[in-house]
GUVOKE-498071 format. One record per atom (N, C-alpha, C, O): residue in one letter; chain; atom name; residue number from 1; x, y, z. Coordinates in nm, 4 decimals, padded with zeros to 6 digits, always signed. Example, Ala and Ser with C-alpha at 12.3 -4.5 7.8 and 13.67 -1.06 7.14 Angstrom:
BEGIN
 res chain atom   n       px       py       pz
   a     A    N   1 +01.3190 -00.5690 +00.7800
   a     A   CA   1 +01.2300 -00.4500 +00.7800
   a     A    C   1 +01.3200 -00.3300 +00.7800
   a     A    O   1 +01.4236 -00.3319 +00.8465
   s     A    N   2 +01.2850 -00.2250 +00.7080
   s     A   CA   2 +01.3670 -00.1060 +00.7140
   s     A    C   2 +01.2900 +00.0030 +00.7870
   s     A    O   2 +01.3409 +00.1138 +00.8039
# end
This chain:
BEGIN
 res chain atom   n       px       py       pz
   x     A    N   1 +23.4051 +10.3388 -00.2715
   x     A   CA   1 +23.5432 +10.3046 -00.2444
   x     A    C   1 +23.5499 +10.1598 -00.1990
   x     A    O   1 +23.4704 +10.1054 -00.1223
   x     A    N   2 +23.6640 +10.1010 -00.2613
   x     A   CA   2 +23.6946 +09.9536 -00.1824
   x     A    C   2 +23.7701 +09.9350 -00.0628
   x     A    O   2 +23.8875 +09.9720 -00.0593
   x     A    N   3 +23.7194 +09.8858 +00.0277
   x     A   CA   3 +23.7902 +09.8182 +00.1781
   x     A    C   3 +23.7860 +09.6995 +00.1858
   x     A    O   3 +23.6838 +09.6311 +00.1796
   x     A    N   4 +23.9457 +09.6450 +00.2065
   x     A   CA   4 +23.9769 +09.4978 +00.2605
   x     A    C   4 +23.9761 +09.4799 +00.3717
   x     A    O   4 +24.0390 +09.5574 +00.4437
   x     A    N   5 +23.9139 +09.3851 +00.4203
   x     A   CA   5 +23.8907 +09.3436 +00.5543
   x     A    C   5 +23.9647 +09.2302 +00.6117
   x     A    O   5 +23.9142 +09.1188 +00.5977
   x     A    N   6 +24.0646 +09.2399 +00.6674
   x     A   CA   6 +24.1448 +09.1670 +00.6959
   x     A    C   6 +24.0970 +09.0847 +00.8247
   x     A    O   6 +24.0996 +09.1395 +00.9349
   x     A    N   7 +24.0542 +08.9555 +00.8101
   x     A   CA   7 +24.0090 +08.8123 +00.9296
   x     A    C   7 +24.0773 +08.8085 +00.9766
   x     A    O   7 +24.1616 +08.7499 +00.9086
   x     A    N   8 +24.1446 +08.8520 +01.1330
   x     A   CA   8 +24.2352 +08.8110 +01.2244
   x     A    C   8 +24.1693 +08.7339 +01.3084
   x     A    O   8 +24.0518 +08.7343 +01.3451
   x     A    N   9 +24.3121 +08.6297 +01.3488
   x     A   CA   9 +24.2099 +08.5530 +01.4646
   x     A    C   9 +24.2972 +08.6242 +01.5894
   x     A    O   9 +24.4005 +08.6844 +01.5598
   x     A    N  10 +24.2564 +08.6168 +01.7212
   x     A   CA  10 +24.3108 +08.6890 +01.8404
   x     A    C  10 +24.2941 +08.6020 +01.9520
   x     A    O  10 +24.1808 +08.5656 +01.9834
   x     A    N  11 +24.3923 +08.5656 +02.0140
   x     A   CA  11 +24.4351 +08.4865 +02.1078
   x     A    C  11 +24.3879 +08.5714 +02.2343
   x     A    O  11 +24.4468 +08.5375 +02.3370
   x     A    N  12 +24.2901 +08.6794 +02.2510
   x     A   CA  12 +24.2377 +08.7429 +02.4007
   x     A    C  12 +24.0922 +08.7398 +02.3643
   x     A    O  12 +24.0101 +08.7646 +02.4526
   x     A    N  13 +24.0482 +08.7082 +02.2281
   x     A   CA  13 +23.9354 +08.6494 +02.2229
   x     A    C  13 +23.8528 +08.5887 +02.3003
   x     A    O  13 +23.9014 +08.5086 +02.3802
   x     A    N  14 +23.7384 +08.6047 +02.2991
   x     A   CA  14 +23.5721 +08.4777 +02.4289
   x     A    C  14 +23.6442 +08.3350 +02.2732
   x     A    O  14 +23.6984 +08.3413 +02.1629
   x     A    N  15 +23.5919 +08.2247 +02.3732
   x     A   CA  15 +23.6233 +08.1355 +02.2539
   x     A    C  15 +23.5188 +08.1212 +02.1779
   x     A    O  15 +23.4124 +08.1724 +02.2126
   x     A    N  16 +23.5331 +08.0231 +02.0180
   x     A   CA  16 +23.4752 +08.0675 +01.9227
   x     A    C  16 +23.3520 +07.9723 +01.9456
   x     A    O  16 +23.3722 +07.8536 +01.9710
   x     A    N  17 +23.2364 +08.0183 +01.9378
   x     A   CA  17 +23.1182 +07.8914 +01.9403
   x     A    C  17 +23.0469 +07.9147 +01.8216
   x     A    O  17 +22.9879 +08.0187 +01.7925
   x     A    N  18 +23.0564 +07.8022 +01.7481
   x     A   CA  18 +22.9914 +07.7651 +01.6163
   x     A    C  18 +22.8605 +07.8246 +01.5983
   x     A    O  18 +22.8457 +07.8949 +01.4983
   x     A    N  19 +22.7351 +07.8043 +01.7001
   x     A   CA  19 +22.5987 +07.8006 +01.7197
   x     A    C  19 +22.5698 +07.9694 +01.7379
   x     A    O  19 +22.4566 +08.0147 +01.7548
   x     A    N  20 +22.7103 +08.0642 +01.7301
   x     A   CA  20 +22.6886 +08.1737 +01.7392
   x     A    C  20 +22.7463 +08.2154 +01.6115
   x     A    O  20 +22.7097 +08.3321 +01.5978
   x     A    N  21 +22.8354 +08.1726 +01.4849
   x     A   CA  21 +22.8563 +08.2156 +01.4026
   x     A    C  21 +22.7756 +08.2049 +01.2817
   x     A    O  21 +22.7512 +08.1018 +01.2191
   x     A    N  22 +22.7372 +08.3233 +01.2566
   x     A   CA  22 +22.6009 +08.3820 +01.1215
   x     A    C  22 +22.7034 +08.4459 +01.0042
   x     A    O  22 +22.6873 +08.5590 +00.9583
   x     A    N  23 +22.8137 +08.3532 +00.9626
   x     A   CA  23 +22.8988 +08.3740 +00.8799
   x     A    C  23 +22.8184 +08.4238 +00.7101
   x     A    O  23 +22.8280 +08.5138 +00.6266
   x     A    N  24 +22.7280 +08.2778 +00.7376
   x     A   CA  24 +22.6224 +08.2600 +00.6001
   x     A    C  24 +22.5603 +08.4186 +00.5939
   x     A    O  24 +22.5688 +08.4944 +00.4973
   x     A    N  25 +22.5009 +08.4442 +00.7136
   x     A   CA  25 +22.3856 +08.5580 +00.6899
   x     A    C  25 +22.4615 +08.6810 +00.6859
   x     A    O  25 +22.4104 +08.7861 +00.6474
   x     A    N  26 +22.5811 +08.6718 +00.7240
   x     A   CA  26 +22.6617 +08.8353 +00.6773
   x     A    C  26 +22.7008 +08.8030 +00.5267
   x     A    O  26 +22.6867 +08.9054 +00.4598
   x     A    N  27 +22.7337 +08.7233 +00.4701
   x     A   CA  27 +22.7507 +08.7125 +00.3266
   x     A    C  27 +22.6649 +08.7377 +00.2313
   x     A    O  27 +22.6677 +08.8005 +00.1255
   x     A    N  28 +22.5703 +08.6622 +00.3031
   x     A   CA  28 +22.4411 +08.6462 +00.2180
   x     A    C  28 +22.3941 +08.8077 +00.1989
   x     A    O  28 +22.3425 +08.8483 +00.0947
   x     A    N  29 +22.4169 +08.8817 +00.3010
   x     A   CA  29 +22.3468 +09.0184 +00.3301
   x     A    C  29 +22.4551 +09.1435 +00.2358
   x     A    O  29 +22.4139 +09.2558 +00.2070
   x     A    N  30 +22.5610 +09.1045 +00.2090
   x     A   CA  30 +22.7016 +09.1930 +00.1593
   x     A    C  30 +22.6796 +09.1442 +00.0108
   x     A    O  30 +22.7193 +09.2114 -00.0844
   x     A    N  31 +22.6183 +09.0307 -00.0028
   x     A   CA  31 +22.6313 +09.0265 -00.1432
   x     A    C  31 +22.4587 +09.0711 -00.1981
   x     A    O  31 +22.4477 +09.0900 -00.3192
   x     A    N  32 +22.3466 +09.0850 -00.1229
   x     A   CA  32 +22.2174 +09.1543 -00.1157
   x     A    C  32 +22.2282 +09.2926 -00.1797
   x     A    O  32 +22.1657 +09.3349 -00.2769
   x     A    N  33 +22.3382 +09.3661 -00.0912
   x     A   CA  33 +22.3523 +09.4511 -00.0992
   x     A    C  33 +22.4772 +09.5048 -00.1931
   x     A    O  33 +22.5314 +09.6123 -00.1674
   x     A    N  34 +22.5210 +09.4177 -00.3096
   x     A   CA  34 +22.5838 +09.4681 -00.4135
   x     A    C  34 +22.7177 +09.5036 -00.3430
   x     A    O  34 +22.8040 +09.5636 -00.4071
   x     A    N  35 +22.7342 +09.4754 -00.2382
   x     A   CA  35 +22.8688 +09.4896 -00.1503
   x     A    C  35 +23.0279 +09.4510 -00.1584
   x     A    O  35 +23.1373 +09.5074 -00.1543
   x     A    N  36 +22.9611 +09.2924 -00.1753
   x     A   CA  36 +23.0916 +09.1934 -00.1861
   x     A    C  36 +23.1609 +09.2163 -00.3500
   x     A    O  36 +23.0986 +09.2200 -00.4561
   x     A    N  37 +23.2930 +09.2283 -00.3304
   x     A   CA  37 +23.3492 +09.2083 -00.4587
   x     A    C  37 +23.4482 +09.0615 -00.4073
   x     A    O  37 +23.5316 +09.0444 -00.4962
   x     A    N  38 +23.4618 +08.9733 -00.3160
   x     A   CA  38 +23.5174 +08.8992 -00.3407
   x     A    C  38 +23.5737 +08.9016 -00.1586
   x     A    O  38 +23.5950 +08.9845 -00.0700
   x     A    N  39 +23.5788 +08.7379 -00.1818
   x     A   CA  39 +23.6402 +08.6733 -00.0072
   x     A    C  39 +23.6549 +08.5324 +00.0087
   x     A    O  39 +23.5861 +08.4459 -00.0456
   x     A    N  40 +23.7400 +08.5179 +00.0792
   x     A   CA  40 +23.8117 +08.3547 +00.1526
   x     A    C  40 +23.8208 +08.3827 +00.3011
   x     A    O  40 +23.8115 +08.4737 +00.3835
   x     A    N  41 +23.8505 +08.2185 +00.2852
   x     A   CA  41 +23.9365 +08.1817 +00.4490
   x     A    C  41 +24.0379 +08.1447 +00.3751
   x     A    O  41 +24.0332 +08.1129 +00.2563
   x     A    N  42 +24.1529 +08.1493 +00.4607
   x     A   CA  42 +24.2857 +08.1364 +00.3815
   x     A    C  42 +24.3466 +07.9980 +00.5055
   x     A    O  42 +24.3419 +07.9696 +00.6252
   x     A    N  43 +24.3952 +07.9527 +00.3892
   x     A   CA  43 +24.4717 +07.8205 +00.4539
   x     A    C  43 +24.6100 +07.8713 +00.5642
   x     A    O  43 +24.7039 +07.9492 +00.5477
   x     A    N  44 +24.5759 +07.8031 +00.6546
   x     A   CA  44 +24.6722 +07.8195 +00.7765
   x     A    C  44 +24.8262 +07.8622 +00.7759
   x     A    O  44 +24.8987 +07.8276 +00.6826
   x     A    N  45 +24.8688 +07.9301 +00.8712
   x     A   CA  45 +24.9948 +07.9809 +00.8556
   x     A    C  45 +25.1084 +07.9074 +00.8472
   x     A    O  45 +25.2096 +07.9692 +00.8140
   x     A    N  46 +25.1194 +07.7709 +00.8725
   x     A   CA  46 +25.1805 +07.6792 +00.8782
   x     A    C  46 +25.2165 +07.6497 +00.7583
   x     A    O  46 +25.3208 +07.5856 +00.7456
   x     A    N  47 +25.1375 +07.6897 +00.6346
   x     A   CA  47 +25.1405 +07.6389 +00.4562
   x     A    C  47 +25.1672 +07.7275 +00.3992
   x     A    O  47 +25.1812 +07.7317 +00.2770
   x     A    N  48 +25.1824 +07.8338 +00.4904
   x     A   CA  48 +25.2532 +07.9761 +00.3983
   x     A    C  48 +25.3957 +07.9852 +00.3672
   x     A    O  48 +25.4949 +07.9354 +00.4203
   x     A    N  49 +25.3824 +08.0470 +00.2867
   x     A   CA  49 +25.5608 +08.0865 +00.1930
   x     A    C  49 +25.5478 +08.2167 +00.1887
   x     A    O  49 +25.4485 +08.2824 +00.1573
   x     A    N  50 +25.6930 +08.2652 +00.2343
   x     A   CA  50 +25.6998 +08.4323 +00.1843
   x     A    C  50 +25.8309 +08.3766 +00.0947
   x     A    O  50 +25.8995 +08.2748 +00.1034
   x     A    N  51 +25.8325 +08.4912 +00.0054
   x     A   CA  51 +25.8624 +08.4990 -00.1161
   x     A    C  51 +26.0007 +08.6289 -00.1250
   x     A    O  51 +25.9206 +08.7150 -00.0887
   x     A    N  52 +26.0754 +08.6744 -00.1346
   x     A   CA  52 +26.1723 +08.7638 -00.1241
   x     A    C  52 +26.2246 +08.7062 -00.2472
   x     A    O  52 +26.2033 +08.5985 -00.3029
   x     A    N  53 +26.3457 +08.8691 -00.2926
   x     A   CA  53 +26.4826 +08.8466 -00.4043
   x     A    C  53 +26.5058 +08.9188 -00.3530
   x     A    O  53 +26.4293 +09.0073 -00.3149
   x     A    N  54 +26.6400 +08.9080 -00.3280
   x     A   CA  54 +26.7901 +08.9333 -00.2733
   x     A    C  54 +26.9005 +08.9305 -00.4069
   x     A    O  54 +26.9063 +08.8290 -00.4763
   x     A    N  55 +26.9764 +09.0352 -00.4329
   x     A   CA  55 +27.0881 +09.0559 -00.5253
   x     A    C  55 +27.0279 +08.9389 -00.6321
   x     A    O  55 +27.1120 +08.8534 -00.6602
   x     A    N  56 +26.9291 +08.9261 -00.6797
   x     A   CA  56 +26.8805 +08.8701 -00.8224
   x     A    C  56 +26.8303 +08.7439 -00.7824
   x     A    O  56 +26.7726 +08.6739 -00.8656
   x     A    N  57 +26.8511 +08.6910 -00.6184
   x     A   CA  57 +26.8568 +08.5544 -00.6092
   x     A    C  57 +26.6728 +08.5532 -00.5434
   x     A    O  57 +26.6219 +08.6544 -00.4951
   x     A    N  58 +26.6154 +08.4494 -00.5534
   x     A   CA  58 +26.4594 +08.4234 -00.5180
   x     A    C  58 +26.4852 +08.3108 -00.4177
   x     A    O  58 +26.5198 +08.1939 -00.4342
   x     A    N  59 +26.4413 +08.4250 -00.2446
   x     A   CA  59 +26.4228 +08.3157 -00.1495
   x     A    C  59 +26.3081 +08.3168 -00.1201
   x     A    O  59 +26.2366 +08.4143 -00.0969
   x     A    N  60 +26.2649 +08.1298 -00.1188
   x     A   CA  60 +26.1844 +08.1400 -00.0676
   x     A    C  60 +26.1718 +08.0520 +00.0636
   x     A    O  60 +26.2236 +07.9417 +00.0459
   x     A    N  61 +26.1127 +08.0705 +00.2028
   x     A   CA  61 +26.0775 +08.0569 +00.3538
   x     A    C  61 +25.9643 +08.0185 +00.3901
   x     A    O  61 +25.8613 +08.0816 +00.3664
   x     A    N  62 +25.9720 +07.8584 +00.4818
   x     A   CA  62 +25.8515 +07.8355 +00.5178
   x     A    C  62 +25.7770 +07.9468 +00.6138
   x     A    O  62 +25.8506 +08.0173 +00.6828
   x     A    N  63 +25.6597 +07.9625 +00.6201
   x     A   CA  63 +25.5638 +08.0300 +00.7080
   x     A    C  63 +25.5592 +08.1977 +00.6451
   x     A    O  63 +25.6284 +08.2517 +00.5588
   x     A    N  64 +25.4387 +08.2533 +00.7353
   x     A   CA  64 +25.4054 +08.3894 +00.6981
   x     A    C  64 +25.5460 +08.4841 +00.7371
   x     A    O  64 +25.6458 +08.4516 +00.8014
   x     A    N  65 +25.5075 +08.6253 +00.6649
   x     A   CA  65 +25.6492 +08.7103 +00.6781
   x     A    C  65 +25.6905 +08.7708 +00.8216
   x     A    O  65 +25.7847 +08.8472 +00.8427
   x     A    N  66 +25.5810 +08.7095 +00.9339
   x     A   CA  66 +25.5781 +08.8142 +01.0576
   x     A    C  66 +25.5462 +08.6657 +01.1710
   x     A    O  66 +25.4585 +08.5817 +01.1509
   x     A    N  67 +25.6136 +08.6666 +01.2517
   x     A   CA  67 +25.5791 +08.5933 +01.3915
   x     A    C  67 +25.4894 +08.6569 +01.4720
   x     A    O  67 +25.5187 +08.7647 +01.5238
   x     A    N  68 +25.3728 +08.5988 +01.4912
   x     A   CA  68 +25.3382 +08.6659 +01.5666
   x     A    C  68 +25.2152 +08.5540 +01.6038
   x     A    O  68 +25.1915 +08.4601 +01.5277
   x     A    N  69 +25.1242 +08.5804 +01.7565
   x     A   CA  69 +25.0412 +08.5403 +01.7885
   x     A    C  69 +24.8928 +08.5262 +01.6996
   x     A    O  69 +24.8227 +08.4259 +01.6875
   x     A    N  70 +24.8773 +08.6286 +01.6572
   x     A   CA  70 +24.8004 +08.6354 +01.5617
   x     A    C  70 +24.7868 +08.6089 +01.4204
   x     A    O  70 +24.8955 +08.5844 +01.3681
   x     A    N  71 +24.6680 +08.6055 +01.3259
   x     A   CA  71 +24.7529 +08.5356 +01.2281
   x     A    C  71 +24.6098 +08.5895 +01.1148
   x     A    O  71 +24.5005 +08.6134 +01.1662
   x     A    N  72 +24.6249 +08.5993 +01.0024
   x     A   CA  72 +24.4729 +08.6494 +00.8865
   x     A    C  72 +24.4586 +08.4807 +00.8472
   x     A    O  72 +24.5417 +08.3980 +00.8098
   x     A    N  73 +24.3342 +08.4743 +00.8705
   x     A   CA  73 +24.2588 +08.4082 +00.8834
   x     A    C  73 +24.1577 +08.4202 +00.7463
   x     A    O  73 +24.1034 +08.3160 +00.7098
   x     A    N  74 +24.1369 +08.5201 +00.6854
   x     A   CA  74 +24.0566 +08.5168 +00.5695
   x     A    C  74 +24.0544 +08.7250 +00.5275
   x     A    O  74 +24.1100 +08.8254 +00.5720
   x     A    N  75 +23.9702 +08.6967 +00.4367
   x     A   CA  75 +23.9511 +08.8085 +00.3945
   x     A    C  75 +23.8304 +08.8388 +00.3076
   x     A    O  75 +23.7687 +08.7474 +00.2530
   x     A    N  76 +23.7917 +08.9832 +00.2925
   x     A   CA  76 +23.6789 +09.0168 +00.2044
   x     A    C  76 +23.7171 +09.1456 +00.1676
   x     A    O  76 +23.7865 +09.2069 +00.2487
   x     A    N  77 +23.6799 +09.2122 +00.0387
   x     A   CA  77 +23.7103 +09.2773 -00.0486
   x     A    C  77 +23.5300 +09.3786 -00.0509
   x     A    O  77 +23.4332 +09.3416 -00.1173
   x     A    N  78 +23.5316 +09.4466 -00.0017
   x     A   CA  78 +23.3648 +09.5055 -00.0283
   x     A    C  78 +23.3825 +09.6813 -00.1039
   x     A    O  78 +23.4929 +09.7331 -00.1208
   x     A    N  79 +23.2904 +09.7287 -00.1292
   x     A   CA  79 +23.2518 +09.8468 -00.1870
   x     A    C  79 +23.1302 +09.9038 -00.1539
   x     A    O  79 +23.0113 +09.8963 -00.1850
   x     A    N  80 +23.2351 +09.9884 -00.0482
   x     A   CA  80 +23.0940 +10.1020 +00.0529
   x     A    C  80 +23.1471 +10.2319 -00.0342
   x     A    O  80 +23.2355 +10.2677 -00.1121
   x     A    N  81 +23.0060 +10.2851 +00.0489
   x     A   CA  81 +23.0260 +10.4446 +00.0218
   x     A    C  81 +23.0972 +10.5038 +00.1015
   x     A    O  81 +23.1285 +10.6144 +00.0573
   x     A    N  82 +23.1620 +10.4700 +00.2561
   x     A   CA  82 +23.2098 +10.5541 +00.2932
   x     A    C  82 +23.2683 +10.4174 +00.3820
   x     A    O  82 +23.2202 +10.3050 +00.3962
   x     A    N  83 +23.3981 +10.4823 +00.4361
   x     A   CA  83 +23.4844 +10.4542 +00.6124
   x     A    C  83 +23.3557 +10.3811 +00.7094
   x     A    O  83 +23.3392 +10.2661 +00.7500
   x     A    N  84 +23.2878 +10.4892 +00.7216
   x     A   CA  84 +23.1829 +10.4432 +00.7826
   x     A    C  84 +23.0800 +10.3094 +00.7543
   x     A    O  84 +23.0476 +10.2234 +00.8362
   x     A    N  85 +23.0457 +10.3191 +00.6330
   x     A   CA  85 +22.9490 +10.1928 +00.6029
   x     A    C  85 +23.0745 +10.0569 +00.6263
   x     A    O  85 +23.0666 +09.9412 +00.6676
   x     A    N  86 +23.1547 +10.1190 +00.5899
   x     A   CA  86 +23.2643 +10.0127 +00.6021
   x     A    C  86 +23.2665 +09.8859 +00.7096
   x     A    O  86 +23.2764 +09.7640 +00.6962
   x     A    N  87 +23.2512 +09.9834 +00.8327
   x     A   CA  87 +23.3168 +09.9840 +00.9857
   x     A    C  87 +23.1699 +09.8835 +01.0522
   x     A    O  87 +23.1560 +09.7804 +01.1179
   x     A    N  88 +23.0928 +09.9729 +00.9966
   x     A   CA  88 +22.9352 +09.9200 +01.0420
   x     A    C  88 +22.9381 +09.7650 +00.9756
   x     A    O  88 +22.9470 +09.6670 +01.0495
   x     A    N  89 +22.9305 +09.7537 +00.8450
   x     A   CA  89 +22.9443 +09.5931 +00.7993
   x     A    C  89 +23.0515 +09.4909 +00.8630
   x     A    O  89 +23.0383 +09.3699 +00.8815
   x     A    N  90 +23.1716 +09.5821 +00.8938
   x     A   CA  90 +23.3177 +09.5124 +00.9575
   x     A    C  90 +23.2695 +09.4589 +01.1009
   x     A    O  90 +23.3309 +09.3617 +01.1451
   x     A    N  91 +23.1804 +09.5053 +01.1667
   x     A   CA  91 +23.1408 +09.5172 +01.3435
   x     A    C  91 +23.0322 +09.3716 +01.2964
   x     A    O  91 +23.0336 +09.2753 +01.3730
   x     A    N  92 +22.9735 +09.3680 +01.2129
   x     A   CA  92 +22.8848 +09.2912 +01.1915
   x     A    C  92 +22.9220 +09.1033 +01.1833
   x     A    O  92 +22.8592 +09.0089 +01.2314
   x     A    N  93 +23.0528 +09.1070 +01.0994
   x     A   CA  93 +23.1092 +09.0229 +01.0805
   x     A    C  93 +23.1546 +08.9523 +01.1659
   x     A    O  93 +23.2055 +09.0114 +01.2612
   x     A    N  94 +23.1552 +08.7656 +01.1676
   x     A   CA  94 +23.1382 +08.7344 +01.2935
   x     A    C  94 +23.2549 +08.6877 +01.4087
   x     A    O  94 +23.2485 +08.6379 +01.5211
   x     A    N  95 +23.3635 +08.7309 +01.3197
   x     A   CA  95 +23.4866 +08.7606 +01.3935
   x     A    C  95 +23.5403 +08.8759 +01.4381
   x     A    O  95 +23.6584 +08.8949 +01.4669
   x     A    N  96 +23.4588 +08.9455 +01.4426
   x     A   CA  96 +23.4648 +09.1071 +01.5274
   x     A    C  96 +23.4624 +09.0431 +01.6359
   x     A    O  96 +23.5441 +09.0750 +01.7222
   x     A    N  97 +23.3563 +08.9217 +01.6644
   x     A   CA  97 +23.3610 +08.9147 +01.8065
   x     A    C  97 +23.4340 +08.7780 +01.8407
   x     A    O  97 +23.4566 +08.7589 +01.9602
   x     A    N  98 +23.4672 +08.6959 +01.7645
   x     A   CA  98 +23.5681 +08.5680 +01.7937
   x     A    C  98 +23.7785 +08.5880 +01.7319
   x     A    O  98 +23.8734 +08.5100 +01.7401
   x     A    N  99 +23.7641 +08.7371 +01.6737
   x     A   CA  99 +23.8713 +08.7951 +01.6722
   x     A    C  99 +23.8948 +08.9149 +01.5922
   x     A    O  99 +23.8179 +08.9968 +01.6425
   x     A    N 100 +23.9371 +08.9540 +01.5271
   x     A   CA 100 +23.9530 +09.0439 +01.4998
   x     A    C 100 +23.9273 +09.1220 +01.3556
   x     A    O 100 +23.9508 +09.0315 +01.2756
   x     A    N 101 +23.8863 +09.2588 +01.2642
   x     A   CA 101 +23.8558 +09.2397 +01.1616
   x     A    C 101 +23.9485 +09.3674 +01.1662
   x     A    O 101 +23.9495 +09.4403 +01.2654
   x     A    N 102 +24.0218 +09.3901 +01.0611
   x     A   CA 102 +24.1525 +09.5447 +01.0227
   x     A    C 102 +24.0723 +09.5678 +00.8756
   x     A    O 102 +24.0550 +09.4810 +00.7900
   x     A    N 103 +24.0298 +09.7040 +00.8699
   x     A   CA 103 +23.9496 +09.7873 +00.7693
   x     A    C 103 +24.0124 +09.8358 +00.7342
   x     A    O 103 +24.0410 +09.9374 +00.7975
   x     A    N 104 +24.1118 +09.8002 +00.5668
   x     A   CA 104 +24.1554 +09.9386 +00.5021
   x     A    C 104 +24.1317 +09.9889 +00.3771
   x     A    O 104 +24.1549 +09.9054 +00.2897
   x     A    N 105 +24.1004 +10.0768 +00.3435
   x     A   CA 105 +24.1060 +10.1197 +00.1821
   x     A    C 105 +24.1908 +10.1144 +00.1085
   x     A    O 105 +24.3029 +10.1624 +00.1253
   x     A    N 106 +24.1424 +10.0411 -00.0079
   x     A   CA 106 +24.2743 +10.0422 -00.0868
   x     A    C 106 +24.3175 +10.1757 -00.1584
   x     A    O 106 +24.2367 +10.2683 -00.1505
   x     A    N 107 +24.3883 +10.1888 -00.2000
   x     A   CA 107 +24.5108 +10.3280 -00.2495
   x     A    C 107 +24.5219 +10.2878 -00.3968
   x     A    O 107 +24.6086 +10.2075 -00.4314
   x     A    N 108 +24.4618 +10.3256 -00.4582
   x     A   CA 108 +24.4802 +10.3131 -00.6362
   x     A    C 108 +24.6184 +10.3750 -00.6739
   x     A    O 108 +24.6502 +10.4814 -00.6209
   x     A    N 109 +24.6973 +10.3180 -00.7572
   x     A   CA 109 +24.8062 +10.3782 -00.8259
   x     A    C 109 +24.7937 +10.4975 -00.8722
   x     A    O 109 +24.6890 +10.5081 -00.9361
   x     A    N 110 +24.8486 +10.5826 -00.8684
   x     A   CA 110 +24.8621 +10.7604 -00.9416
   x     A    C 110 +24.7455 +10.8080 -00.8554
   x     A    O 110 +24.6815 +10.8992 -00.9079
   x     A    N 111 +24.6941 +10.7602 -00.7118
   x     A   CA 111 +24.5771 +10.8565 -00.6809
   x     A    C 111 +24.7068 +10.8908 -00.5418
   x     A    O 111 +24.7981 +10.8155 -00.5079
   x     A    N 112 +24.6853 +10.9768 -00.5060
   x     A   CA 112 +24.8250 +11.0523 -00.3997
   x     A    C 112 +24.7248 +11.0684 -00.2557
   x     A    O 112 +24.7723 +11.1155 -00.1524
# end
């Protein structure tokens, strides 16, 4: 099954120290392991556009669709066998501990 891992950064976070992030060696290790189907860091919330139509009309709005303190920061796309292997690779990643990582499975069309 595929799980997106959503990079939050978190403002109650320890702050972030470089000399502790093994960004390389969790990648390196997800794609070892036939894991990775695909991942970024995503450009800052400040350069985002949300996108809406309204009665036929296309608005579009500077910044992300939600205010908030927090903000996705990147993402990865992997293929475990289970919730579990999921959670274990997600804990690993090195913003589990400089902020935050949201694990979900994706939902295929026509699967209920």
């Amino acid at each position: 099954m595929r799980y997106l891992l959503f990079i939050c950064t978190d403002p109650e976070a320890p702050v972030y120290d470089p000399a502790d992030d093994d960004i390389e060696d969790w990648v390196a290790d997800v794609v070892q392991r036939d894991m990775s189907r695909g991942g970024n860091r995503l450009r800052p919330v400040d350069t985002a556009k949300t996108v809406r139509k309204r009665n036929g009309e296309v608005i579009v709005t500077d910044g992300p669709f939600a205010e908030t303190r927090e903000w996705i920061a990147g993402y990865d796309l992997l293929e475990c066998a289970s919730l579990d292997e999921a959670l274990e690779v997600a804990s690993r990643h090195p913003m589990a501990r400089y902020g935050r990582v949201e694990v979900r499975a994706e939902w295929p069309f026509g699967e209920e």
